[in-house]
C-alpha positions in Angstrom: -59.6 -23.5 65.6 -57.3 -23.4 62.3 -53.6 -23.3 63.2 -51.7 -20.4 62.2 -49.2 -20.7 59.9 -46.1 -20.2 62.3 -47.8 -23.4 64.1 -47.9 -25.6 60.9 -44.4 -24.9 59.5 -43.0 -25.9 63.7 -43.2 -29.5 62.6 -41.5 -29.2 59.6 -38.5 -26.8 61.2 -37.8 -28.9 64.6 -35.9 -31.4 62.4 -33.2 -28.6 61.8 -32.4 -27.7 65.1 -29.8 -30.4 65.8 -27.8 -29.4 62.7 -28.0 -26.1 63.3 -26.9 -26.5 66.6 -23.9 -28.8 65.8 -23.0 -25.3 63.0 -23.0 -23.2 65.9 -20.8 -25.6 68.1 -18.1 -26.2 65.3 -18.2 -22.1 64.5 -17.3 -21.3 67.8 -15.0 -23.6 67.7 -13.0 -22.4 64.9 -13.7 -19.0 66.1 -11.3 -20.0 69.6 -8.6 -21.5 66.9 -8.5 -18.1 65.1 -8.4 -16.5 68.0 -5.1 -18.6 69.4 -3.8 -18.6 65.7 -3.8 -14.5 66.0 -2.4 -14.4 68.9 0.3 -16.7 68.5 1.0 -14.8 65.5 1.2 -11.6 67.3 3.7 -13.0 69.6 5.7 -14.2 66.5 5.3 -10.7 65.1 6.0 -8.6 68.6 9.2 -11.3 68.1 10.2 -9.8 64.9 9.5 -6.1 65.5 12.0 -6.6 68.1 14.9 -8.1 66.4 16.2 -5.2 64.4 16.7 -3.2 68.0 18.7 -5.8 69.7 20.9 -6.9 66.5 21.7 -2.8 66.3 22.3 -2.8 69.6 25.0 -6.1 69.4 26.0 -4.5 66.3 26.9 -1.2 67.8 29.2 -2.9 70.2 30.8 -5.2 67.8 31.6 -2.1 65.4 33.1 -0.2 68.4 35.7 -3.3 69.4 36.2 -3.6 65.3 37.2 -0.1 65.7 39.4 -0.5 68.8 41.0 -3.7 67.1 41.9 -2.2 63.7 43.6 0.9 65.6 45.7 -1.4 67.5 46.4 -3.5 64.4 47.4 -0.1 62.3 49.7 1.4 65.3 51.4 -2.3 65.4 51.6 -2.3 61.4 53.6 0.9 61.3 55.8 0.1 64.0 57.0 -3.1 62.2 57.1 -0.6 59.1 59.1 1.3 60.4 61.3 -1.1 62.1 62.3 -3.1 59.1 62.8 0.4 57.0 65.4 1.2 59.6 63.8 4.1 60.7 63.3 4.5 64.6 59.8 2.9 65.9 57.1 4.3 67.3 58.4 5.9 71.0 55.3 5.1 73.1 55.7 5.3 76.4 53.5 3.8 79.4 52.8 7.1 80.4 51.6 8.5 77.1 49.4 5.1 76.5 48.2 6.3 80.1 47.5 9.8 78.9 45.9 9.1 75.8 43.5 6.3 77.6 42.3 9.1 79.9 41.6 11.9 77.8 39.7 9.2 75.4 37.8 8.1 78.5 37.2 11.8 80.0 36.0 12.6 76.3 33.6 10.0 76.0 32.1 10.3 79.5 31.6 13.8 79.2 29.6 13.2 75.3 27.9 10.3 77.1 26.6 13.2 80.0 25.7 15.9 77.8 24.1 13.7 75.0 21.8 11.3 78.1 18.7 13.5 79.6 20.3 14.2 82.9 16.7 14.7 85.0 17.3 16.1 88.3 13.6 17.7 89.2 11.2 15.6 90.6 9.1 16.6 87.6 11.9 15.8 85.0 11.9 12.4 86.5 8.1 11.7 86.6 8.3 12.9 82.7 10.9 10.3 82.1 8.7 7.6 83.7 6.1 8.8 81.8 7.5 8.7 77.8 9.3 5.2 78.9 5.7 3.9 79.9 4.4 5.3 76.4 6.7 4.3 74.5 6.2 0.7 76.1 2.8 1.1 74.7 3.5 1.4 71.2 
């Protein structure tokens, strides 16, 4: 019986094996280093994406005691103003400083309630869980 052709090139292709084997070894190994590079890289980049909220948010609060700061600074200024002009300084009172705290406080309490989304339903709170866990997703 003549051998078939598949038969006569087996001699000639066993030789190859081992090389082809050792290919498909060090693919798969780079293949798990790209793998650990990307997601390494996605942590860095999740890292990133991140940033901008949390510096806005430290921001926010440094620009609000800026604020606070340079009012107390400008009431001080034009008391000392007007003391060394001769003029009569700035009557505060404890009281009025009193007052004036207050109705800034009650102000800003009452934006703070109508601007938050007050949920009270059941259903109003499961919708709440619901966007936070969606927007978690994004």
């Amino acid at each position: 019986m003549v051998p078939s052709r598949t038969q006569r090139a087996l001699p000639l292709t066993t030789h190859l094996i081992p090389g082809v084997t050792a290919s498909v070894k060090l693919l798969a190994v780079n293949m798990e280093n790209m793998l650990e590079a990307q997601k390494s890289q996605g942590a860095r980049l999740e890292k990133l994406e991140s940033e901008p909220g949390e510096n806005w948010k430290s921001m926010k609060r440094i620009v609000a005691d800026t604020i606070a700061r340079t009012i107390v600074l400008a009431i001080a200024l034009i008391n000392q103003v007007l003391a060394i002009a001769g003029k009569g300084t700035l009557d505060i009172a404890e009281n009025d400083i009193y007052q004036v705290v207050t109705v800034i406080f009650t102000i800003g309490t009452a934006v703070l309630s109508w601007w938050k989304n007050n949920s009270i339903t059941q259903a109003a709170i499961v919708a709440d869980e619901t966007l936070k866990e969606i927007k978690k997703g994004e």
